[in-house]
C-alpha positions in Angstrom: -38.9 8.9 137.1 -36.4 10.9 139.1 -37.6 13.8 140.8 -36.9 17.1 139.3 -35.2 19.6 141.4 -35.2 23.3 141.1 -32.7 24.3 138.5 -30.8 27.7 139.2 -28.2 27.5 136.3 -27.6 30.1 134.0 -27.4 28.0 131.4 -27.8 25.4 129.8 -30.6 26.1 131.6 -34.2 24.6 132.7 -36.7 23.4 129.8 -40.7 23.2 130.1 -41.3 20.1 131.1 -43.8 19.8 128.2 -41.3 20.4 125.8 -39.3 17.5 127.3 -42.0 15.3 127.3 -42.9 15.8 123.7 -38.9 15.3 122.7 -38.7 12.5 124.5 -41.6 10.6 122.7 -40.0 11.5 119.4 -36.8 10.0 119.9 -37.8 6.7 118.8 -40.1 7.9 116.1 -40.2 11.9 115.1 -44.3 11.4 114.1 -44.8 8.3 112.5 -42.0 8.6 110.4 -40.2 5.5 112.3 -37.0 7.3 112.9 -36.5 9.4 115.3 -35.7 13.3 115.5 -31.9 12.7 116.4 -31.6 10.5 113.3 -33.1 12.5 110.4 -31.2 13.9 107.6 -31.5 17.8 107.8 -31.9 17.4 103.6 -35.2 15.3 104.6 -38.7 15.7 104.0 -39.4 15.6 107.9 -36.7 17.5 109.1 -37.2 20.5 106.6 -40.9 20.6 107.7 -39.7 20.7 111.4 -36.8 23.6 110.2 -39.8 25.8 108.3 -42.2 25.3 111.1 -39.6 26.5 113.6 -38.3 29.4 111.4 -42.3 30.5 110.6 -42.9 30.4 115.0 -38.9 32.7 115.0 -41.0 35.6 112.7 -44.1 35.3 114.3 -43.6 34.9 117.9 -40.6 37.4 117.9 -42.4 39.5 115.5 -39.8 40.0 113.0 -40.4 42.1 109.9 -39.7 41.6 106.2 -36.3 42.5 105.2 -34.4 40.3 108.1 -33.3 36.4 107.8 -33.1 33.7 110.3 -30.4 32.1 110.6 -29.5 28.7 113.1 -25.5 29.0 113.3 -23.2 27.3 115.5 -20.2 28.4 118.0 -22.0 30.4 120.3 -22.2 34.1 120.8 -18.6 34.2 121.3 -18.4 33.3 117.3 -20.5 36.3 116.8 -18.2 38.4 118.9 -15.7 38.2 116.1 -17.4 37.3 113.2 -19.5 40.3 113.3 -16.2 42.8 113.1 -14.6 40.5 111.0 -17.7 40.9 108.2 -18.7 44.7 109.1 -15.4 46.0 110.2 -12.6 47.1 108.5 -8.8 48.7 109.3 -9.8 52.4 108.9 -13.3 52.4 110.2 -14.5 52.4 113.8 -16.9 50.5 116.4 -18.6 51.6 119.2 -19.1 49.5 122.1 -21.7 49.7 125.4 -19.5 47.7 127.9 -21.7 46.7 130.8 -20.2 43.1 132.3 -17.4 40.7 131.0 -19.2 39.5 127.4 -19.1 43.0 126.3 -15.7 43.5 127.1 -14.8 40.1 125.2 -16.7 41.1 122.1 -14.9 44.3 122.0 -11.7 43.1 122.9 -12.2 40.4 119.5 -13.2 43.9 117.5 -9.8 45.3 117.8 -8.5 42.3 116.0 -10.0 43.6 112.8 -10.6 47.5 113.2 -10.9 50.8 116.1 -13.0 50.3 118.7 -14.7 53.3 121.0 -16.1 52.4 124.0 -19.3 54.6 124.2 -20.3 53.7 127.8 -19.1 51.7 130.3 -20.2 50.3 134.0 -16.5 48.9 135.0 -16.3 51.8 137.3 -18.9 50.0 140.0 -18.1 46.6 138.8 -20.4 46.0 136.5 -23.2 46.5 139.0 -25.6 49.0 137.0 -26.6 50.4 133.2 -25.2 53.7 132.5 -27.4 56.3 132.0 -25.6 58.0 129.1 -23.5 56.7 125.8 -20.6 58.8 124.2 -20.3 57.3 120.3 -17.7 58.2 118.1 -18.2 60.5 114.8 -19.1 57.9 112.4 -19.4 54.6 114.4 -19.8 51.7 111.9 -22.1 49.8 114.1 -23.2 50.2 117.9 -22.9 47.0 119.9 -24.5 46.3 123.3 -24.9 43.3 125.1 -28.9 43.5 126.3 -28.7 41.1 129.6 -25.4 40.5 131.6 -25.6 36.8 133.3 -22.3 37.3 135.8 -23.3 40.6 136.9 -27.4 41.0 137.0 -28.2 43.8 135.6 -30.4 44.8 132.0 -30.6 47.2 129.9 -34.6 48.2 130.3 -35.1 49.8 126.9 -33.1 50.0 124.3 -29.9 52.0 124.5 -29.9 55.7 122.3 -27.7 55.3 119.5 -26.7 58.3 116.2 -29.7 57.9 113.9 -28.4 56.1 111.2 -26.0 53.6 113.1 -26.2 50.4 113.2 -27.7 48.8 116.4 -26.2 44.8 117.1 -27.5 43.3 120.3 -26.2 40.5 121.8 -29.6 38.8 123.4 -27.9 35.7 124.6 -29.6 35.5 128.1 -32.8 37.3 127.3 -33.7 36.5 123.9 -37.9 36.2 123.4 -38.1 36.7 127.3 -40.0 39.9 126.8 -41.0 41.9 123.4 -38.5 43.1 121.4 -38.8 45.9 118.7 -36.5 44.1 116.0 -36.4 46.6 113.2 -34.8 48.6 115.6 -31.9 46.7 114.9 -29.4 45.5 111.8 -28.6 42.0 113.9 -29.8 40.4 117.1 -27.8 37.4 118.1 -28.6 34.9 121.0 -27.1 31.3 122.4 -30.0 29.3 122.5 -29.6 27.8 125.7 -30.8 29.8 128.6 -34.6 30.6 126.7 -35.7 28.9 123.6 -34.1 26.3 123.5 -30.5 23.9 124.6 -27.0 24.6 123.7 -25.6 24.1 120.0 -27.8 26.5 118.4 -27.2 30.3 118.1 -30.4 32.5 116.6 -29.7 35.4 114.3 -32.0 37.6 113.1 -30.5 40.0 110.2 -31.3 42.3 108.2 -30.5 41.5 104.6 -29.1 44.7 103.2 -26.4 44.2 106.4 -25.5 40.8 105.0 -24.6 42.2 101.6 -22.6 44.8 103.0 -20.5 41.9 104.1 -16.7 41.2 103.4 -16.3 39.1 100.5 -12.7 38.0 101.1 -13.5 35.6 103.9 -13.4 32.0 104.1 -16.9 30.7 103.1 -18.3 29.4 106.2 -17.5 33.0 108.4 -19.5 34.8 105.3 -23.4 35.5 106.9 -24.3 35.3 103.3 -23.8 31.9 102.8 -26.0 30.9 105.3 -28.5 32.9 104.3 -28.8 32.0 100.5 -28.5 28.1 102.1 -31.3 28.4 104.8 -28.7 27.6 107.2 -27.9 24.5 105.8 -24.6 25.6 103.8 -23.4 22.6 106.8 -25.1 20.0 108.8 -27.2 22.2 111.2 -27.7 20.8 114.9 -30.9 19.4 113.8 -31.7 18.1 117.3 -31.2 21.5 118.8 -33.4 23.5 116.5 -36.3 21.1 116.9 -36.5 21.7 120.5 -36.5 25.8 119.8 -39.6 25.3 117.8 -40.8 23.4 120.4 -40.3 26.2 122.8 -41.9 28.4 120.4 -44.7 26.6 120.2 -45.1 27.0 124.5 -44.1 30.5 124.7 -47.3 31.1 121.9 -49.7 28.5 123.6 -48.9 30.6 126.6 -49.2 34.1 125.4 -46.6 35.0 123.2 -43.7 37.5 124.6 -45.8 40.3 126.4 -47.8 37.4 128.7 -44.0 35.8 128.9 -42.7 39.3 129.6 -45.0 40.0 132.6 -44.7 36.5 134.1 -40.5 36.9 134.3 -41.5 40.6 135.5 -43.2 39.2 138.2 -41.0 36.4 139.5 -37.7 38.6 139.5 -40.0 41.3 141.5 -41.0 38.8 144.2 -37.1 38.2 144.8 -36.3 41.3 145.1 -38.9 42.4 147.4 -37.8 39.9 149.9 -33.7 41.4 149.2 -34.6 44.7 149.3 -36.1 44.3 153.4 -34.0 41.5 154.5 -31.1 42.2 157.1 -28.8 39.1 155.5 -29.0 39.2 151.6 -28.5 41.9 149.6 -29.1 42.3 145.8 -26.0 43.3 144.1 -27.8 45.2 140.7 -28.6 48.4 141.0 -32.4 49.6 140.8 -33.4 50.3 137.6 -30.4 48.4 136.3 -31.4 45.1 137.6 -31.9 41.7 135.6 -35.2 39.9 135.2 -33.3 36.7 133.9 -30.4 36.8 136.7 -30.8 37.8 139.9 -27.1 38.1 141.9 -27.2 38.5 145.5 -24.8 38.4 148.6 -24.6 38.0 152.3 -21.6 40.6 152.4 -19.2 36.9 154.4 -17.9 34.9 151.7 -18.2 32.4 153.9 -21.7 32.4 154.7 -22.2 32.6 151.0 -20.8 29.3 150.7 -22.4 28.0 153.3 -25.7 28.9 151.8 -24.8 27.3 148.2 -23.9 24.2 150.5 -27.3 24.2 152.6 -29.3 25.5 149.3 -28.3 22.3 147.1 -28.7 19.7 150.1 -32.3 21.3 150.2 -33.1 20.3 146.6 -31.6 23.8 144.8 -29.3 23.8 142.3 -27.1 26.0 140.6 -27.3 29.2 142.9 -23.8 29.7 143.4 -22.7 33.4 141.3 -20.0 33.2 138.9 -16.5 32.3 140.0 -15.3 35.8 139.1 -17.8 37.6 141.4 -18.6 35.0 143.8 -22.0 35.4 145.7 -25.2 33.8 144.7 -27.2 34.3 141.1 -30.8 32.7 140.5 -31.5 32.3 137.1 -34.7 32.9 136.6 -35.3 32.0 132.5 -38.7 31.5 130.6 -39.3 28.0 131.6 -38.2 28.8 135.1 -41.7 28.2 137.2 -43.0 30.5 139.7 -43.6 28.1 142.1 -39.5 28.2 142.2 -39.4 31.3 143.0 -41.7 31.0 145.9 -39.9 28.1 147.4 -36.4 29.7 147.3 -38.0 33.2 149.3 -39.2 30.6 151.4 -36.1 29.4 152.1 -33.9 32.6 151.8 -36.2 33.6 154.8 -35.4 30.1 156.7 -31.8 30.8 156.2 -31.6 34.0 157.5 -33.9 33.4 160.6 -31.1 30.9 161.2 -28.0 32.5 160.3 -28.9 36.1 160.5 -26.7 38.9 162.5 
């Protein structure tokens, strides 16, 4: 088997290696059904099991309450960003919007194709680099959107943002979705791409409440109607079968292991190691500020683009992989997900300090 390297990326992102292990013995045979998991017809008897099994672990391990559905759609959070307005949203009515890094901005920018838009906060100021402390909403805000966890930038909101009592919280969870415990009645619709914590790309999670899916426009084509995949069971299409089997497979490890508050302390606990050893050292510097700064994504510098890149170049020869920051900011980011191990974390301090003992000013 080749030997598995330390996997940085911010998605798709690193899988527990028991989940692998278990999908890879049911490719030829899902059970003892002879077919495998890839092959089986979502309308079948052993993929609808897998399908309920994995929507029961979505409710129980995420804790969400009667009153919401769980839907598997596809296209990404970047669907959401204008499917949401374009079902909740009309002409004469307005949405607010908690900028805080570039997905924010784009789901906005997709909201102003359908109705007004007021942005209630926003970090652009500092480039992105912290959570603002304070929201200005509009009079009668249709919804309040926020994006929980910003991959390019680092930084998190660490509680849920204040919105009018009686609006209509959305969160986009993409990169921090069941990474800690999440108080879901708190919101009308929580919407994460699978692929950085439960599970791999093709799958996006919803969680809704069903009085915000009737409220839905009628007048849109079938498929961008949320109630149609909710009175199908997400199966209004062919669902990415192989996808959602592996998210109830994470399921299954992040409940073995704890559930979300056990998950919650142990991604707690790696990000603070790595920023212990940024906050003292003379060469990197964390880019977040405190009390702004992301458990899932920790950006740092040098302050020399070119000793960035000479890092990146030194950092993947020495068995790390996907460290350097997004090509808008530059820099380095460490994804640190769920299945990320500690052990990881320890190795790259480990060599973060060899780096700088060699290469600091």
């Amino acid at each position: 088997m080749t030997q598995r390297i330390w996997n940085f990326s911010a998605g798709p992102a690193v899988l527990p290696e028991s989940v692998l292990e278990e999908a890879r013995e049911n490719l030829l045979s899902l059970g003892k059904t002879g077919i495998g998991i890839l092959e089986h017809s979502h309308r079948g008897k052993a993929f609808l099991a897998v399908y309920e099994e994995t929507e029961a672990l979505v409710r129980e391990v995420g804790g969400v309450p009667a009153g919401y559905k769980v839907l598997f759609l596809q296209g990404g959070a970047s669907t959401q960003f204008f499917q949401i307005p374009m079902n909740f949203l009309s002409p004469d009515q307005t949405a607010d919007y908690l900028v805080t890094g570039s997905w924010s901005e784009k789901a906005e920018e997709e909201a102003r194709r359908f109705g007004k838009t007021h942005i209630a906060c926003s970090s652009q100021d500092k480039n992105f680099s912290y959570i603002p402390a304070t929201s200005s909403f509009s009079e009668k805000p249709v919804y309040a959107h926020y994006t929980s966890n910003n991959t390019i930038f680092g930084t998190q909101w660490p509680g849920l943002p204040p919105v009018p009592a009686g609006v209509d919280l959305i969160c986009d969870a993409s990169s921090d979705i069941y990474s800690r415990p999440i108080d879901v009645s708190k919101h009308a619709l929580i919407y994460a791409g699978a692929q950085k914590n439960l599970g791999p790309s093709g799958v996006t999670l919803l969680l809704i409440r069903d009085e915000l899916i009737e409220r839905g426009a009628k007048n849109l084509p079938t498929m961008l109607q949320y109630r149609t995949h909710a009175k199908n069971e997400s199966m209004y299409n062919t669902p990415p079968t192989f996808a959602i089997y592996l998210v109830g497979l994470v399921l299954k490890w992040i409940k073995k292991d704890g559930g979300l508050p056990a998950v919650g302390e142990r991604n707690q606990r790696k990000a603070g190691k790595l920023y212990s050893y940024l906050d003292q050292s003379k060469l990197f510097k964390a880019t977040a500020a405190v009390g702004s700064r992301s458990q899932m994504n920790v950006t740092f510098v040098t302050g020399d683009a070119d000793l960035d890149a000479k890092f990146c170049s030194a950092a993947t020869k020495a068995g790390f992989d996907g460290l350097k920051g997004h090509r808008s900011v530059g820099g380095m980011r460490a994804s640190i997900y769920n299945a990320f191990p500690e052990a990881g974390v320890d190795a790259l301090i480990e060599f973060l300090k060899n780096f700088e003992a060699e290469n600091g000013k």
